[in-house]
DOMAR-512924 format. One record per residue (C-alpha): residue number from 1; residue in one letter; x, y, z. Coordinates in pm, 1 decimal, padded with zeros to 6 digits. Layout:
BEGIN
[NUM, A, [X, Y, Z]]
...
END
This chain:
BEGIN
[1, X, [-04555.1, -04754.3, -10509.0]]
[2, X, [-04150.1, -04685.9, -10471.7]]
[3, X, [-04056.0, -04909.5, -10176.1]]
[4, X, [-03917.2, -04583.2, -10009.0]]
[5, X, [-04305.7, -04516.0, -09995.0]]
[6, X, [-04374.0, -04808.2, -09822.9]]
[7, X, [-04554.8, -04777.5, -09447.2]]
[8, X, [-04346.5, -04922.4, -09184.6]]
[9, X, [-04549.7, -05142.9, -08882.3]]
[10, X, [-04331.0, -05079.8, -08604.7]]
[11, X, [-04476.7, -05330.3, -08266.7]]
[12, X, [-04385.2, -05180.4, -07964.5]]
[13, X, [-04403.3, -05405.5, -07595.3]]
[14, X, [-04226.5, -05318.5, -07304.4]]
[15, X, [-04150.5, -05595.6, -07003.7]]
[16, X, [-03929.9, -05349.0, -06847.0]]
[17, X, [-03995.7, -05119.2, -06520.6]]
[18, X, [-03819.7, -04839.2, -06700.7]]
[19, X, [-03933.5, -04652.7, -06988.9]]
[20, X, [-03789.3, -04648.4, -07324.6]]
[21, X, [-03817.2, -04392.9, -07640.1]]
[22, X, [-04092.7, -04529.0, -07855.6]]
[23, X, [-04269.0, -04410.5, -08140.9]]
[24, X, [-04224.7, -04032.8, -08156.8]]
[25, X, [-03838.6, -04044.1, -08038.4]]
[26, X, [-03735.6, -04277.5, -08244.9]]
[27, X, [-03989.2, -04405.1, -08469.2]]
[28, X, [-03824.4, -04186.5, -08775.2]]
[29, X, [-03493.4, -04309.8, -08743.1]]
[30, X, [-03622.3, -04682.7, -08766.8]]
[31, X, [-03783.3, -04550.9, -09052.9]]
[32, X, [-03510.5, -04405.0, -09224.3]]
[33, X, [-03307.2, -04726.0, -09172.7]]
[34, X, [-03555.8, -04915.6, -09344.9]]
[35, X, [-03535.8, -04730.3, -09644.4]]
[36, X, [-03114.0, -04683.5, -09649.5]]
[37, X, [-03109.1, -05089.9, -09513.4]]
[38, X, [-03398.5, -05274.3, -09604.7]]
[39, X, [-03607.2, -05091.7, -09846.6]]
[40, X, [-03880.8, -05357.0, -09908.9]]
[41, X, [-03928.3, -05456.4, -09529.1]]
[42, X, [-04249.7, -05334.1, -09396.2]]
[43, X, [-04266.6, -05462.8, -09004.5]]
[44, X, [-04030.5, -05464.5, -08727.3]]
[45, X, [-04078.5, -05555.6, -08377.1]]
[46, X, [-03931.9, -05359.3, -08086.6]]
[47, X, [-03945.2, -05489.2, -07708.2]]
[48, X, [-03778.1, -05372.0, -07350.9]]
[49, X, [-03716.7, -05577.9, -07136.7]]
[50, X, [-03490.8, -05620.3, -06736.0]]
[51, X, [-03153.1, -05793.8, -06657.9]]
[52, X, [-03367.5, -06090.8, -06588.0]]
[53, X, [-03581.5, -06151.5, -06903.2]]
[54, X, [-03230.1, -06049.3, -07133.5]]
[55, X, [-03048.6, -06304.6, -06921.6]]
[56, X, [-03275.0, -06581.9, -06986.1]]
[57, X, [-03303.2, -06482.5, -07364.4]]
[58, X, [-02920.3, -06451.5, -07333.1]]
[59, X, [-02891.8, -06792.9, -07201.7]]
[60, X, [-03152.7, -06997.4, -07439.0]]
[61, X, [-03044.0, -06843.7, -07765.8]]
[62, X, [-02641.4, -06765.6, -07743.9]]
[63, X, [-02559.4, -07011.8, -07437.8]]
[64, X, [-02416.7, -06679.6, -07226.7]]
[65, X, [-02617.7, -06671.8, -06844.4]]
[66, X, [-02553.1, -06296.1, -06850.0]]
[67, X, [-02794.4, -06036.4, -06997.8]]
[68, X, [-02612.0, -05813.5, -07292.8]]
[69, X, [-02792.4, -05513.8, -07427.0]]
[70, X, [-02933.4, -05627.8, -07778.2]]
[71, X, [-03060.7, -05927.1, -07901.9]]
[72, X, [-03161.3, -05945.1, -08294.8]]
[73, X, [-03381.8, -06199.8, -08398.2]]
[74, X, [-03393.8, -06165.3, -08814.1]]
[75, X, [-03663.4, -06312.3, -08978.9]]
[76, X, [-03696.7, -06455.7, -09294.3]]
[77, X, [-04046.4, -06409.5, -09488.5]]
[78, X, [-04110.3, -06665.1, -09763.2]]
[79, X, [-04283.5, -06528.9, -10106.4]]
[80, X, [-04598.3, -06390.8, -10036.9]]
[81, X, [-04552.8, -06392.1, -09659.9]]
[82, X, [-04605.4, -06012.0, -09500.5]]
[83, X, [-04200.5, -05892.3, -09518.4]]
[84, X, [-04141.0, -05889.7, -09128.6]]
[85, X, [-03772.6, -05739.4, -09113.7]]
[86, X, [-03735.5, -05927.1, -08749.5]]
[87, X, [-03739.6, -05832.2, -08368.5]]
[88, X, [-03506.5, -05612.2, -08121.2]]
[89, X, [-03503.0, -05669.7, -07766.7]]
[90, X, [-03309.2, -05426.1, -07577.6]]
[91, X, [-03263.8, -05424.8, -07238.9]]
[92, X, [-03312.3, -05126.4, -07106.6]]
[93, X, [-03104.7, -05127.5, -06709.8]]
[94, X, [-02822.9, -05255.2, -06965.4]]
[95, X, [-02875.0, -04914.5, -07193.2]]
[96, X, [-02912.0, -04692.7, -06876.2]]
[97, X, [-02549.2, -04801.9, -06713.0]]
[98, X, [-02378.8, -04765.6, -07064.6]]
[99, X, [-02558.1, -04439.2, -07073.2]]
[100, X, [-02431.3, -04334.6, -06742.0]]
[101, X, [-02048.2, -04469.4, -06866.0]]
[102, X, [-02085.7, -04265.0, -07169.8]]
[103, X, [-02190.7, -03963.8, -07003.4]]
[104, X, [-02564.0, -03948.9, -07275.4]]
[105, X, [-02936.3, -03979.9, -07211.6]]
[106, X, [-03108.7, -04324.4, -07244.4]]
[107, X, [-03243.3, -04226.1, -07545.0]]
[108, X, [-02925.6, -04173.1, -07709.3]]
[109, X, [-02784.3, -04488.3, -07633.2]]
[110, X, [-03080.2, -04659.4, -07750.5]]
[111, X, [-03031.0, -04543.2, -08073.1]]
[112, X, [-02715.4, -04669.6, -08096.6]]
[113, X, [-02854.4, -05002.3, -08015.2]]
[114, X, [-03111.8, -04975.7, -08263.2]]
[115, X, [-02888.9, -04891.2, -08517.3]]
[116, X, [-02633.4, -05154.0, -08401.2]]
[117, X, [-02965.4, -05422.0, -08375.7]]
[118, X, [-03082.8, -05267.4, -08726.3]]
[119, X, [-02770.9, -05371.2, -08893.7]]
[120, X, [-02791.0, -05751.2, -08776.8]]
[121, X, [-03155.5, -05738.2, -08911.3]]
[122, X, [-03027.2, -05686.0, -09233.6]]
[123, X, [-02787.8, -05973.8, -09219.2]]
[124, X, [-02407.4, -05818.5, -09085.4]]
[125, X, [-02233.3, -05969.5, -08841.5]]
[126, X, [-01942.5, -05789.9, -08635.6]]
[127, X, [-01808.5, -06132.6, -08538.9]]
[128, X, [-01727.3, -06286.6, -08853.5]]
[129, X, [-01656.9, -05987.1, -09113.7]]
[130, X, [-01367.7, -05699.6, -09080.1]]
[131, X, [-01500.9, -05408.3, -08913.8]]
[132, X, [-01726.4, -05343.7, -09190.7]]
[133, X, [-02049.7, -05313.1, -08982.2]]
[134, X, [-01883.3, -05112.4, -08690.1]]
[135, X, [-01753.3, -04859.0, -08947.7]]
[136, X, [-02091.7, -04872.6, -09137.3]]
[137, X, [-02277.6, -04806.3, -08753.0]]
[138, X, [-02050.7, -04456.9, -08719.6]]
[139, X, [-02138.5, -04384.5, -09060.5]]
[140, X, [-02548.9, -04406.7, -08984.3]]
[141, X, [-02519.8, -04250.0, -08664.4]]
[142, X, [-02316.3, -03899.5, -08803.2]]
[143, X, [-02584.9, -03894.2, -09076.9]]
[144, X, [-02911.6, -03985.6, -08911.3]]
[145, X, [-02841.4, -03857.3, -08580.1]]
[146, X, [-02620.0, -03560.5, -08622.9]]
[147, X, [-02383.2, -03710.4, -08355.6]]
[148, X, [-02039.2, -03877.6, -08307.1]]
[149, X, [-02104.0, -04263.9, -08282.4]]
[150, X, [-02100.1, -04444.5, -07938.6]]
[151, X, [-01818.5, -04654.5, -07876.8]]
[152, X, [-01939.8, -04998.9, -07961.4]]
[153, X, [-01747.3, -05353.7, -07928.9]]
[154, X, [-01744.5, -05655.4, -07797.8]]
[155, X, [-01592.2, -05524.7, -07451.3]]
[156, X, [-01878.4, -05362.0, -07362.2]]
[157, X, [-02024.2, -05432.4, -06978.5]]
[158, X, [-01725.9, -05724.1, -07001.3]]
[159, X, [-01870.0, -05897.4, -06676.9]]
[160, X, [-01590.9, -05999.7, -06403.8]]
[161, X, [-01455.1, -06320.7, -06419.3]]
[162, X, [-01609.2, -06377.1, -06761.4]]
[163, X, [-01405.2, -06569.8, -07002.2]]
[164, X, [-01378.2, -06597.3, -07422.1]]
[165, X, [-01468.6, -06939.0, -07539.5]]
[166, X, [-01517.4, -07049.0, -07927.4]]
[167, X, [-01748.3, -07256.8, -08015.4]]
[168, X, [-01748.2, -07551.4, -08269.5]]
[169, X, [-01861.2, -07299.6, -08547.2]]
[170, X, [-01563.2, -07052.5, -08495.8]]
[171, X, [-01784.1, -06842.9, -08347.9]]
[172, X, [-01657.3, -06657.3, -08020.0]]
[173, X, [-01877.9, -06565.4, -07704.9]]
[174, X, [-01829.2, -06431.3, -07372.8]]
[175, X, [-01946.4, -06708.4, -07110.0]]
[176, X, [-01943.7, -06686.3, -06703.0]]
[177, X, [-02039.6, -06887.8, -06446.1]]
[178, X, [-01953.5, -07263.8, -06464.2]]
[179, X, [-01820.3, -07212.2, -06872.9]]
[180, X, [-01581.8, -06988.4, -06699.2]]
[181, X, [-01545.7, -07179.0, -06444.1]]
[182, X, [-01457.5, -07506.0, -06654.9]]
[183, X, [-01244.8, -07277.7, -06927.1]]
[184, X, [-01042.4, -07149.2, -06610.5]]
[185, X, [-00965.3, -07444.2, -06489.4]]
[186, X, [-00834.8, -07624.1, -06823.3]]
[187, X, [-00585.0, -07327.8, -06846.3]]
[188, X, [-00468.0, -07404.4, -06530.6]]
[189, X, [-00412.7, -07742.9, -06541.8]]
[190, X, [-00108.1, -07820.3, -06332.1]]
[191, X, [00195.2, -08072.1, -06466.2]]
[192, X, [00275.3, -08374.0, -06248.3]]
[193, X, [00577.1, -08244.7, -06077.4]]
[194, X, [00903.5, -08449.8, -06047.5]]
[195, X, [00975.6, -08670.4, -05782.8]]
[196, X, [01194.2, -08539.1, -05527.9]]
[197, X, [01580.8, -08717.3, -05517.6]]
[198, X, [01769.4, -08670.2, -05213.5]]
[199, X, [02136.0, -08536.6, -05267.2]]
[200, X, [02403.0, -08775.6, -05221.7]]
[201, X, [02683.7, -08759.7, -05029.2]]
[202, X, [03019.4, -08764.1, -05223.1]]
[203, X, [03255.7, -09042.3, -05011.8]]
[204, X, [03504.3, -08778.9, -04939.8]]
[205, X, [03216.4, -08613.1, -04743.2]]
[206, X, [03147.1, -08963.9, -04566.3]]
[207, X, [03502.9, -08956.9, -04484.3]]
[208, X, [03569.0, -08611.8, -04298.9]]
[209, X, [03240.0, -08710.4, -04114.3]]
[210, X, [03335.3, -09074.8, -03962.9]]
[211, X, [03701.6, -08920.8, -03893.7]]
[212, X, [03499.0, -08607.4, -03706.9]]
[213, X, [03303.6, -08850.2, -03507.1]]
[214, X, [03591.9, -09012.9, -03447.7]]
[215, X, [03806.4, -08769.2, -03324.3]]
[216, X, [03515.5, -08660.4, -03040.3]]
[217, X, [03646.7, -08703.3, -02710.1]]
[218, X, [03486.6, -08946.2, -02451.5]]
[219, X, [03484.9, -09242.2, -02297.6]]
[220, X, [03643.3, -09549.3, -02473.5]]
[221, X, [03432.0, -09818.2, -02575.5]]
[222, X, [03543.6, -10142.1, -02437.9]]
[223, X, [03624.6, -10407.5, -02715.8]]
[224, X, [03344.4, -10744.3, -02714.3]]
[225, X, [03501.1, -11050.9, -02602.5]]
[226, X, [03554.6, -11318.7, -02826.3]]
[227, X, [03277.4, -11535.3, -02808.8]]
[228, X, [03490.4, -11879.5, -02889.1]]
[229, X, [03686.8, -11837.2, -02595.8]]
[230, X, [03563.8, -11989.7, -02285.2]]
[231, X, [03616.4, -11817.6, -01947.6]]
[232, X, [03870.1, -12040.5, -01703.6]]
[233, X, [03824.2, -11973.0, -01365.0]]
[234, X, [04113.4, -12071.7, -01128.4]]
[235, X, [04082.4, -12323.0, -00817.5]]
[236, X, [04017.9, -12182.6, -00475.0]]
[237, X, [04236.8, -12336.5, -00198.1]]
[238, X, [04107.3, -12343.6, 00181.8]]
[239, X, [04326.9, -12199.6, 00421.2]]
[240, X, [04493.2, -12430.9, 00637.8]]
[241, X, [04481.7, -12703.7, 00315.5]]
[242, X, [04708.4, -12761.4, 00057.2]]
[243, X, [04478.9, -13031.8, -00137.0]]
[244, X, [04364.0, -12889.6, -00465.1]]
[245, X, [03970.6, -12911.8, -00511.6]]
[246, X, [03805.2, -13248.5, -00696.9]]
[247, X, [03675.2, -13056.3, -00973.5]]
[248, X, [03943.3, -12796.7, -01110.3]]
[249, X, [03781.3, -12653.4, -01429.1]]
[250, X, [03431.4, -12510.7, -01442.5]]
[251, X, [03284.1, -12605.1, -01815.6]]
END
């Protein structure tokens, strides 16, 4: 049997409240990826979920408390294990607002996603390589779809206040919340500022001033008396007596 002959298992679950295209929308382009992609895969698992289930798969696998619009989850079958390509999770609110910004049905932005989610499966990586998987996506989507590609990148539903970190690996992923939070504030760290000196005055200056305050008018100051000097006070005489007092000088 030519592995182009092989049967594809395709799992569907759905955790969502919306409805996604499953089996007879989009079940032959899954299968034609397998045979351009992955040839001798014969399973892949497809599940929709909310905001809230792709949030917390968001946040335990990639470290990001925000919910994206596909996960990929490859897996690796040993020899003689049943060749289980690996799972999609797409969430589906996610797909329906990009459809809305696109101006296409939810079905044709989930086959974007599949495609995009396909191409992980098979080991590419739009993080690390040079636009080779982006350019391969357009290329699958004109031929197996009949369609100009989506616009796909890493700005897609860019959440406010979200902020770029890289991790240890050289890996870089969007993170909000407290990561943001924490990445804001080291940009903004703020430089001890200089202390404050107050300007001199230049002598000249100290000059014009005293001679300003000098030349006020008012009311002379009287000059202290010398303290060494003792005050002399002179003898009284009674009228009618010309005897001088006993005591003359008061100490």
């Amino acid at each position: 049997m030519s592995p182009s002959s092989l049967p594809l298992k395709i799992d569907w679950s759905s955790r969502s409240k919306m409805r996604g295209p499953a089996e007879q929308s989009v079940g032959e382009l899954l299968r034609n990826l397998r045979d351009q992609l992955a040839p001798t895969a014969q399973g892949v698992s497809i599940t929709y979920v909310d905001n809230r289930g792709m949030r917390k798969l968001n946040r335990e696998h990639r470290g990001i408390n925000a919910p994206t619009d596909i996960l990929s989850f490859p897996s690796h079958a040993g020899k003689g294990e049943f060749p289980h390509l690996g799972d999609l999770v797409i969430c589906l609110p996610y797909a329906e607002k990009m459809a809305k910004k696109f101006g296409v049905s939810r079905r044709r932005e989930v086959e974007t996603l599949l495609i995009h989610g396909f191409l992980h499966l098979c080991g590419y990586d739009h993080e690390k390589d040079q636009g080779e998987m982006l350019a391969l996506q357009a290329q699958l989507e004109r031929h197996l779809l009949a369609a100009e590609p989506l616009p796909m990148a890493l700005k897609r539903g860019r959440k406010a206040g979200s902020r770029l970190k890289v991790l240890k690996d050289g890996r870089r992923v969007v993170v909000t919340g407290r990561a943001a939070q924490a990445i804001e504030r080291g940009r903004k760290v703020r430089k001890p500022s200089p202390p404050k000196v107050k300007a001199s005055v230049p002598v000249k200056g100290l000059k014009r001033k005293a001679a300003a305050v000098a030349s006020k008018p008012g009311r002379p100051r009287k000059a202290p008396a010398a303290a060494s000097t003792p005050a002399v006070r002179k003898p009284s005489r009674r009228r009618g007596s010309t005897k001088p007092s006993r005591s003359g000088v008061i100490a």
